[in-house]
DOMARPA-388110 format. One line per 2 residues: number of its first residue (from 1); their letters; for each residue x, y, z of N, C-alpha, C. Coordinates in steps of 0.2 Angstrom, whole numbers. Layout:
# residues N
NUM) a) X Y Z X Y Z X Y Z | ...
This chain:
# residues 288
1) xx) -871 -274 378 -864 -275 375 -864 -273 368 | -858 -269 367 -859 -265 358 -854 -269 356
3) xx) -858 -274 352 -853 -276 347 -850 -272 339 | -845 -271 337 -843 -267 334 -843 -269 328
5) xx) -842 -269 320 -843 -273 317 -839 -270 312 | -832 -276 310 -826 -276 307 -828 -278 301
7) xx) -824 -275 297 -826 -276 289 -818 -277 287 | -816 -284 285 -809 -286 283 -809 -283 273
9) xx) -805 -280 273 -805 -282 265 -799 -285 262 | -803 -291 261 -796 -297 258 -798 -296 251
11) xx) -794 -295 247 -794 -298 240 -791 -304 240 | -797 -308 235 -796 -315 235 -794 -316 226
13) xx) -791 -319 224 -787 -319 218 -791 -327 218 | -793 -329 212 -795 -334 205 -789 -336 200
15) xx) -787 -340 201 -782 -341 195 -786 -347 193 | -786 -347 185 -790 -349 179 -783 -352 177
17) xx) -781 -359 175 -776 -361 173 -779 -362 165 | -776 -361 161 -778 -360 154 -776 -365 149
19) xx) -778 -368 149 -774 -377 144 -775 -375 136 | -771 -377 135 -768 -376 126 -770 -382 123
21) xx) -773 -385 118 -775 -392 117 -775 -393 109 | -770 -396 106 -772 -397 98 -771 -402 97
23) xx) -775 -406 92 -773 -412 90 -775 -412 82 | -771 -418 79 -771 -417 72 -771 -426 72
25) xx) -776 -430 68 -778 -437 67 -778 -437 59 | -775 -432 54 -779 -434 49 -771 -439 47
27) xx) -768 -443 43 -762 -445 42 -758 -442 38 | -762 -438 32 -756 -433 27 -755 -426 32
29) xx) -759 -426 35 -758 -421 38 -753 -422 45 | -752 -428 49 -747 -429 54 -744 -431 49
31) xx) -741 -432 44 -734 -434 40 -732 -427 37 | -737 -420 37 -733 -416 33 -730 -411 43
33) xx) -734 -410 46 -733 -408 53 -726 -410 54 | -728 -417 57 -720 -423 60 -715 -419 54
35) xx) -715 -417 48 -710 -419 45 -706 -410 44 | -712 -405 45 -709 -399 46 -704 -399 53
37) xx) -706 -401 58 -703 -400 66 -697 -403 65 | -697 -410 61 -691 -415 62 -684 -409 59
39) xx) -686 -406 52 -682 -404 47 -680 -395 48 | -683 -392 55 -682 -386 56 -674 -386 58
41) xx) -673 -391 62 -667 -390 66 -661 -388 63 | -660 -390 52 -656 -389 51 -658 -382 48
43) xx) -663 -376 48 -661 -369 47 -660 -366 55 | -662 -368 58 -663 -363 65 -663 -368 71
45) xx) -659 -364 77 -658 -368 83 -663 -370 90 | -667 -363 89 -673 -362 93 -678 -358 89
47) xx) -685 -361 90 -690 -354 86 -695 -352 92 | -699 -346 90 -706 -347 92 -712 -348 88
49) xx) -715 -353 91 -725 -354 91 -729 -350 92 | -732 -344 88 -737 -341 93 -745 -346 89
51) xx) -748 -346 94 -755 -348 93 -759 -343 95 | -765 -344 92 -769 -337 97 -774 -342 92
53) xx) -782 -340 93 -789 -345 93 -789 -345 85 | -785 -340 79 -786 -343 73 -780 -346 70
55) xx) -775 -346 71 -770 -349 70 -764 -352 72 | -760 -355 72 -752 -356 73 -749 -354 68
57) xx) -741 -350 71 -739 -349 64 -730 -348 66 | -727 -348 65 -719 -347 66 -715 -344 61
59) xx) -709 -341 65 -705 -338 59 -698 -340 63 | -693 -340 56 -685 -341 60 -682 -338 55
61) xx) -674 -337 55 -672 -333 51 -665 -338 53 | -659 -339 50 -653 -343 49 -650 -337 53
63) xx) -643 -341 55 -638 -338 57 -635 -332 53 | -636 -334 48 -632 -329 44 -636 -323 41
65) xx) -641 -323 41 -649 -320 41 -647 -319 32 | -649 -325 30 -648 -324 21 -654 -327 18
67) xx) -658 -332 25 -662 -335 26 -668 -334 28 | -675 -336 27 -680 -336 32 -687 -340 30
69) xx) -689 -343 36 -695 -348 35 -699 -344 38 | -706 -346 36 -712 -347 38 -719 -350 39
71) xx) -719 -353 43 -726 -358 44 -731 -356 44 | -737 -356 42 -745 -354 43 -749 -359 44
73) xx) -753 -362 49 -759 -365 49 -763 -363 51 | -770 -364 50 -778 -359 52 -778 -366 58
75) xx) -783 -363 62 -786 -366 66 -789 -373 63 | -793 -372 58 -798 -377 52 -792 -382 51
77) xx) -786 -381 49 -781 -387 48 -784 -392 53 | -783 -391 59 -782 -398 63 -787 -400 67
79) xx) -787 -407 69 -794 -411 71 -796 -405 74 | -794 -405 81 -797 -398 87 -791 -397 89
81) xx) -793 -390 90 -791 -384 93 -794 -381 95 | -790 -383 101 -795 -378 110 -791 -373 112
83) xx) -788 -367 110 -786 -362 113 -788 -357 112 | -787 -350 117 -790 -348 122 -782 -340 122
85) xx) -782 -335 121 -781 -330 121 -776 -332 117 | -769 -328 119 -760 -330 116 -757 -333 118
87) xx) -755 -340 115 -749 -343 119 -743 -343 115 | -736 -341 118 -731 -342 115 -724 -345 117
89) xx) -722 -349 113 -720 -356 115 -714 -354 109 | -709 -358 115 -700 -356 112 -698 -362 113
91) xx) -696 -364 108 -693 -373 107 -687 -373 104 | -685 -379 107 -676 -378 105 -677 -385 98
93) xx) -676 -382 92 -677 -389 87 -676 -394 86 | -669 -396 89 -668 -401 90 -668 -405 95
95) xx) -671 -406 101 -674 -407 104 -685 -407 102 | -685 -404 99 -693 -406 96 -691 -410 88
97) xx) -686 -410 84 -688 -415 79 -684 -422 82 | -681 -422 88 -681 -431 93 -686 -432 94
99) xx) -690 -429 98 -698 -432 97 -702 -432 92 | -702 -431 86 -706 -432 79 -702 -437 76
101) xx) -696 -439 78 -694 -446 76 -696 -450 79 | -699 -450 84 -702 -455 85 -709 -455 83
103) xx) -712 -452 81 -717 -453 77 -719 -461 71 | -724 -463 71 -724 -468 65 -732 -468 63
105) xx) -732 -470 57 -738 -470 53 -746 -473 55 | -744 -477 62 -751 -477 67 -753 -472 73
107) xx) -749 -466 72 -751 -464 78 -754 -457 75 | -756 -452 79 -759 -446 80 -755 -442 84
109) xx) -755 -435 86 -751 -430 87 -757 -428 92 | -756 -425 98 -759 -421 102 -755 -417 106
111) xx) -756 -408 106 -751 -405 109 -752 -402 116 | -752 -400 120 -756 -398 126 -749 -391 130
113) xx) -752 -388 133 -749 -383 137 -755 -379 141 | -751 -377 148 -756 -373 154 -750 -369 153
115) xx) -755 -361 155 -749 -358 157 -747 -358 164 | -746 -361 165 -743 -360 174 -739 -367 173
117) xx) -737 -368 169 -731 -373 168 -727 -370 163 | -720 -372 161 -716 -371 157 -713 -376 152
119) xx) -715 -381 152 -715 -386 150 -721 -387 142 | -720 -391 139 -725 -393 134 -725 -400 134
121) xx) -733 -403 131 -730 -409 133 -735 -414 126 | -733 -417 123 -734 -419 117 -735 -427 117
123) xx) -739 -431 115 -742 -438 114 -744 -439 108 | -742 -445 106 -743 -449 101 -746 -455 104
125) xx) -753 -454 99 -758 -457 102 -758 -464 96 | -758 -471 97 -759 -473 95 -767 -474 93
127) xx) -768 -474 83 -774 -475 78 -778 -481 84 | -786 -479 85 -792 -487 85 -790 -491 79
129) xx) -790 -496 84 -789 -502 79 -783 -503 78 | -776 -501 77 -770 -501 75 -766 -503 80
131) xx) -760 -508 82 -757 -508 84 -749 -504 86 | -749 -501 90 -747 -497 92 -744 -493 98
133) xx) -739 -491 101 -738 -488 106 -738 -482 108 | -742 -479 114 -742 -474 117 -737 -470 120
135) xx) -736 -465 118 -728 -460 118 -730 -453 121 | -727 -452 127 -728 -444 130 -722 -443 130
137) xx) -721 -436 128 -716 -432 130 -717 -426 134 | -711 -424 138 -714 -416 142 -706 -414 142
139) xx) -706 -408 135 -700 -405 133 -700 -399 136 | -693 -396 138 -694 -388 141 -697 -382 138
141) xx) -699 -378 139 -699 -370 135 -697 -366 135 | -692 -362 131 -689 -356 133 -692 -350 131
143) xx) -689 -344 135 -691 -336 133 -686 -333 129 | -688 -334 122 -685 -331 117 -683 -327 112
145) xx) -692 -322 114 -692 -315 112 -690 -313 107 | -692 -319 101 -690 -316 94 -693 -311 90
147) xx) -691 -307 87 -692 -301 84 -695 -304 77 | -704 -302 77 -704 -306 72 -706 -300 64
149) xx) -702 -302 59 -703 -299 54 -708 -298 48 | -708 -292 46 -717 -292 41 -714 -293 34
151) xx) -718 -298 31 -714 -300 25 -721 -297 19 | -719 -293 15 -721 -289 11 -725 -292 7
153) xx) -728 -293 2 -732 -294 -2 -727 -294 -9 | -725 -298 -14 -722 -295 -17 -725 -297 -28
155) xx) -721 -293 -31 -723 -296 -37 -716 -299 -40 | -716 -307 -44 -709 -308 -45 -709 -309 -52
157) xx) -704 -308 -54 -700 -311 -61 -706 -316 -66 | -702 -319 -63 -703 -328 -64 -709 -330 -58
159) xx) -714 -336 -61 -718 -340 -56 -715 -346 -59 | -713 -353 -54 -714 -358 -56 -716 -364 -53
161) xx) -720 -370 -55 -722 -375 -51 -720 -379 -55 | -716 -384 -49 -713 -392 -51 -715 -394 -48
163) xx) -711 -401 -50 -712 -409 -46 -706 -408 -38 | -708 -410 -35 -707 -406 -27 -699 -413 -27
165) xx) -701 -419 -29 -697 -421 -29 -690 -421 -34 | -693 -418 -41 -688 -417 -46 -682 -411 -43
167) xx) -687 -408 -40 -682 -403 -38 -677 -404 -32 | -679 -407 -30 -676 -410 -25 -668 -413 -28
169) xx) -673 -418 -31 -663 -421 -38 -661 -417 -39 | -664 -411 -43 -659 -407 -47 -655 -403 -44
171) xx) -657 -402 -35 -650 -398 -32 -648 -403 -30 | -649 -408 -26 -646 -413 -25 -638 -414 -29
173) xx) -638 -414 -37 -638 -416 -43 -632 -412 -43 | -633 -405 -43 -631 -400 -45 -627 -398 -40
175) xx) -629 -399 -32 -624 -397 -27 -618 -402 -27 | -617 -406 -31 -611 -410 -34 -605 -406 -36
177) xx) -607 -402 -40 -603 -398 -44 -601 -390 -42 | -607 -388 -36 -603 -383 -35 -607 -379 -26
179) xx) -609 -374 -27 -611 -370 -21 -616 -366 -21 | -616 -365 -31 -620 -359 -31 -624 -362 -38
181) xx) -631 -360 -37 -636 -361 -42 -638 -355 -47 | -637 -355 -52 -637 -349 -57 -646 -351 -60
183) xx) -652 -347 -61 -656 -348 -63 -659 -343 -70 | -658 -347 -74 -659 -340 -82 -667 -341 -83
185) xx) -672 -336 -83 -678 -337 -87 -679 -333 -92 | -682 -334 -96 -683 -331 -102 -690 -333 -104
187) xx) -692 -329 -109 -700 -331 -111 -703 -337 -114 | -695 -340 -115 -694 -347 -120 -691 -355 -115
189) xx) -689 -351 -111 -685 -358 -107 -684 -358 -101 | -683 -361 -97 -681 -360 -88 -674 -363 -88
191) xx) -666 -361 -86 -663 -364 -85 -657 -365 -80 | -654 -371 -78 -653 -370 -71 -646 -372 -72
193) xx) -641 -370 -65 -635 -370 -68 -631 -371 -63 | -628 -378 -61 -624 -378 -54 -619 -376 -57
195) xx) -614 -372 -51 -609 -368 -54 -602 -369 -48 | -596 -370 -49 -594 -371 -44 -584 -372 -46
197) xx) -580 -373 -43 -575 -375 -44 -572 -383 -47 | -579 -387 -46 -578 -392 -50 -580 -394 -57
199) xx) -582 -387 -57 -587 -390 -65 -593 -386 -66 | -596 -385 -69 -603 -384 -71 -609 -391 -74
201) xx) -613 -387 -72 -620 -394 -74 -626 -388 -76 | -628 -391 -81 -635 -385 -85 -641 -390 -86
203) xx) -645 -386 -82 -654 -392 -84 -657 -387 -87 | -659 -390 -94 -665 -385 -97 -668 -389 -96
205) xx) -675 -385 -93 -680 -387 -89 -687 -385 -97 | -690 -391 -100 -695 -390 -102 -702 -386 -102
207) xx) -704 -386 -108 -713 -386 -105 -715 -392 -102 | -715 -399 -104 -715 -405 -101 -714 -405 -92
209) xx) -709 -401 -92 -707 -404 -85 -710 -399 -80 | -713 -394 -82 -715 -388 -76 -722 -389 -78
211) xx) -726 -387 -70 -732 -388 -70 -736 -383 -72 | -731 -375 -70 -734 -370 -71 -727 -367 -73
213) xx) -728 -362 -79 -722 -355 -77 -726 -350 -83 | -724 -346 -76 -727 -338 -80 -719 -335 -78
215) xx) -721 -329 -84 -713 -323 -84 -717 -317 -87 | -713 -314 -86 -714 -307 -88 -712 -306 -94
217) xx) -717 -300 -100 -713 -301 -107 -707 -298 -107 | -704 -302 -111 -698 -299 -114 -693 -301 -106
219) xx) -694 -303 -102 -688 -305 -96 -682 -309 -99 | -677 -306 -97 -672 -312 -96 -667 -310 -89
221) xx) -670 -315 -85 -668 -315 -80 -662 -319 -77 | -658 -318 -74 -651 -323 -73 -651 -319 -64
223) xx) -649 -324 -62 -649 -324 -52 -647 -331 -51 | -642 -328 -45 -637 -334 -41 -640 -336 -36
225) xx) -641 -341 -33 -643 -342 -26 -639 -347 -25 | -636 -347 -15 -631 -351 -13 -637 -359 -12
227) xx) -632 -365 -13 -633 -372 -14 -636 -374 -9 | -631 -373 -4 -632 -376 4 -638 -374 6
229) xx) -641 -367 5 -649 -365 8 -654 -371 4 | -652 -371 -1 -657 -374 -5 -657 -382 -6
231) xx) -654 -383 -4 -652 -390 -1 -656 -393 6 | -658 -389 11 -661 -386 17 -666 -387 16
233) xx) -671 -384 10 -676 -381 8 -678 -386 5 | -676 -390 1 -678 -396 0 -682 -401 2
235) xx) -678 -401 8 -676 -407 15 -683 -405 17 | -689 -403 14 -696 -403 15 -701 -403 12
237) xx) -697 -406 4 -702 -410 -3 -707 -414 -1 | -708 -417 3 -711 -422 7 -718 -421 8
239) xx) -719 -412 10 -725 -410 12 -729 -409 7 | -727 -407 2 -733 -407 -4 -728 -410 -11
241) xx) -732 -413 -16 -729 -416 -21 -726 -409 -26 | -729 -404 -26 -730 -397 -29 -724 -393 -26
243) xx) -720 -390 -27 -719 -385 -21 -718 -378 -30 | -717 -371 -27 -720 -366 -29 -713 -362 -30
245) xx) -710 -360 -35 -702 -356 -34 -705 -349 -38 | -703 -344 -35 -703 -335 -37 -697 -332 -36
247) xx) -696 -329 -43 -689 -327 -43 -688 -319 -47 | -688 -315 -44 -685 -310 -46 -677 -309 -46
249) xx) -672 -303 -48 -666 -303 -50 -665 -297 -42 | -669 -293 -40 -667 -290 -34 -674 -291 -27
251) xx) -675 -299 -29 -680 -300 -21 -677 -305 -21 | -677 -308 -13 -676 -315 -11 -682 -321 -15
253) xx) -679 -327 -16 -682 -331 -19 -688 -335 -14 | -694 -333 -17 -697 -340 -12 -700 -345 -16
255) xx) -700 -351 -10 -700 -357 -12 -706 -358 -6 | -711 -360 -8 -715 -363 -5 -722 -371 -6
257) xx) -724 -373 0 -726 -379 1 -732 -380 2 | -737 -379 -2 -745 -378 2 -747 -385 6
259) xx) -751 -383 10 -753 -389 15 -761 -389 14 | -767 -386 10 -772 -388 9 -775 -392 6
261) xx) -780 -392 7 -783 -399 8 -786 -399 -1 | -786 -406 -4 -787 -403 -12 -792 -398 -14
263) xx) -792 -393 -19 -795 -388 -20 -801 -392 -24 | -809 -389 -23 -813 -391 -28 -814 -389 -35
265) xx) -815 -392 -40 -815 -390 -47 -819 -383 -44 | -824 -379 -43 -828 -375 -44 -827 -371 -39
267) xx) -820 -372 -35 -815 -366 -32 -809 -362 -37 | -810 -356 -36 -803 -354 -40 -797 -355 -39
269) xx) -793 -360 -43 -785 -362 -43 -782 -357 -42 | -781 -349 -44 -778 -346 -43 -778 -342 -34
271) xx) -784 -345 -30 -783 -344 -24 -778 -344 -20 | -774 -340 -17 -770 -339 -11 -771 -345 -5
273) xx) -767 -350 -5 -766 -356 -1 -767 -352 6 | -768 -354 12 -769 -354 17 -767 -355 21
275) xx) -764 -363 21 -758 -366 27 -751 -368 22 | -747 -366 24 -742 -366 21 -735 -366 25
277) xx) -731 -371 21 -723 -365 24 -719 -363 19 | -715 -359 20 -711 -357 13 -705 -354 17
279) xx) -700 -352 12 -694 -351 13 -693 -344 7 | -687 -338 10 -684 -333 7 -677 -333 6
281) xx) -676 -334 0 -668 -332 0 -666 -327 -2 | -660 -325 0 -658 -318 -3 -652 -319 -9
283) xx) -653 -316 -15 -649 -318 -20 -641 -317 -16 | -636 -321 -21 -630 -320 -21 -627 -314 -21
285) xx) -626 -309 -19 -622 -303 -21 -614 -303 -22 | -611 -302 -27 -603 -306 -29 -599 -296 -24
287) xx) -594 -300 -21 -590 -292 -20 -584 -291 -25 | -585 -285 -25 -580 -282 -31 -574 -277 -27
């Protein structure tokens, strides 16, 4: 008898489920995290997370596109990070800063994601030794295909660094009296000017009170920016005590918050920050 001999060809297919895994235990570092997520909701509706093995990083831009944030973090910022080619993760804000409300000052942050789920799913692990409760979340993901912008490199005006919370008062302060921020630099003084139909309010801002300001010789520069953005933009003083204000009279203003860890004396202080978020705004333009 001849037996015939059958050669089947199956393809047999291996799916590798690919888990996404970050955690962050240091405490200043989950209070500045918790507090970026919580306070997105008031620029943008939905953003996206890409991750890829050296960094997380986001970008969103306002409804009225006058605005725009950016988040950077290296891989290096947080305890571990297990990831593993591109993941890209679309969250609805206000839904992710309900869950960092619940957040509290004994617990840690761990994020996880496969891709063969669409779901993300988030724990706050309570600290050893601290009393504390264990919190899971598993929020939706949406495909949201944001168009993400290249933001140029630029030279401005004016450099300035304050007190992250004075500034915070002074639009506070200032968004009393009107809508719009008028800022005058000159090689002599920095001056600020809520402006508005109730009134005016003018801060001259010292040597004393600025931690840094460089200007250009001979500038005298005057630019509006709307209140309400910056008011927003505030609403994130919490992350660094420092934050960083760049101002020319034809770029958007940016305002930025470094997230790195303190610089050594026998590092260059003029180094370029690494983790960061910061924000763009576009001057007032009046119509005529």
């Amino acid at each position: 008898m001849k037996i015939n001999k059958i050669e089947n060809n199956i393809n047999i297919k291996f799916y590798i489920i690919e888990i996404m895994k970050i955690t962050l235990e240091n405490r200043k570092k989950v209070s500045q995290f918790g507090n970026i997520l919580k306070h997105l909701k008031h620029f943008s509706q939905d953003i996206e997370i890409f991750i890829n093995e050296d960094r997380l990083y986001a970008q969103g831009m306002d409804g009225s596109q006058a605005a725009l944030f950016e988040l950077v973090l290296k891989s290096d910022w947080f305890t571990s990070y297990d990831v593993e080619g591109d993941v890209v993760l679309g969250i609805n804000c206000e839904l992710i800063a309900k869950v960092l409300h619940c957040l509290n000052n004994n617990q840690t942050i761990s994020i996880e994601h496969d891709n063969k789920r669409d779901k993300l799913t988030i724990k706050l692990i309570p600290r050893e030794g601290e009393k504390c409760m264990f919190k899971e979340f598993s929020i939706p993901l949406f495909d949201l295909e944001s168009q993400l912008m290249e933001i140029p490199d630029a030279d401005y005006t004016a450099d300035l660094e304050m007190d992250s919370q004075e500034f915070y008062q002074l639009v506070d302060e200032m968004s009393i009296f009107g809508d719009k921020l008028e800022v005058n630099c000159t090689g002599e003084e920095v001056k600020f000017t809520g402006k508005g139909n109730l009134g005016d309010m003018t801060a001259l801002i010292k040597e004393d009170d600025i931690l840094m300001y460089a200007v250009e010789e001979d500038a005298n520069m005057s630019v509006e920016y709307r209140m309400s953005y910056l008011k927003t933009f505030t609403c994130f003083s919490r992350i660094n005590s420092v934050v960083k204000l760049h101002m020319s009279e034809n770029l958007p203003m940016k305002i930025q918050y470094d997230m790195d860890d303190v610089v050594d004396d026998d590092e260059d202080e003029d180094s370029e920050a690494k983790n960061f978020v910061r924000f763009f705004l576009a001057p007032v333009v009046e119509d005529f």
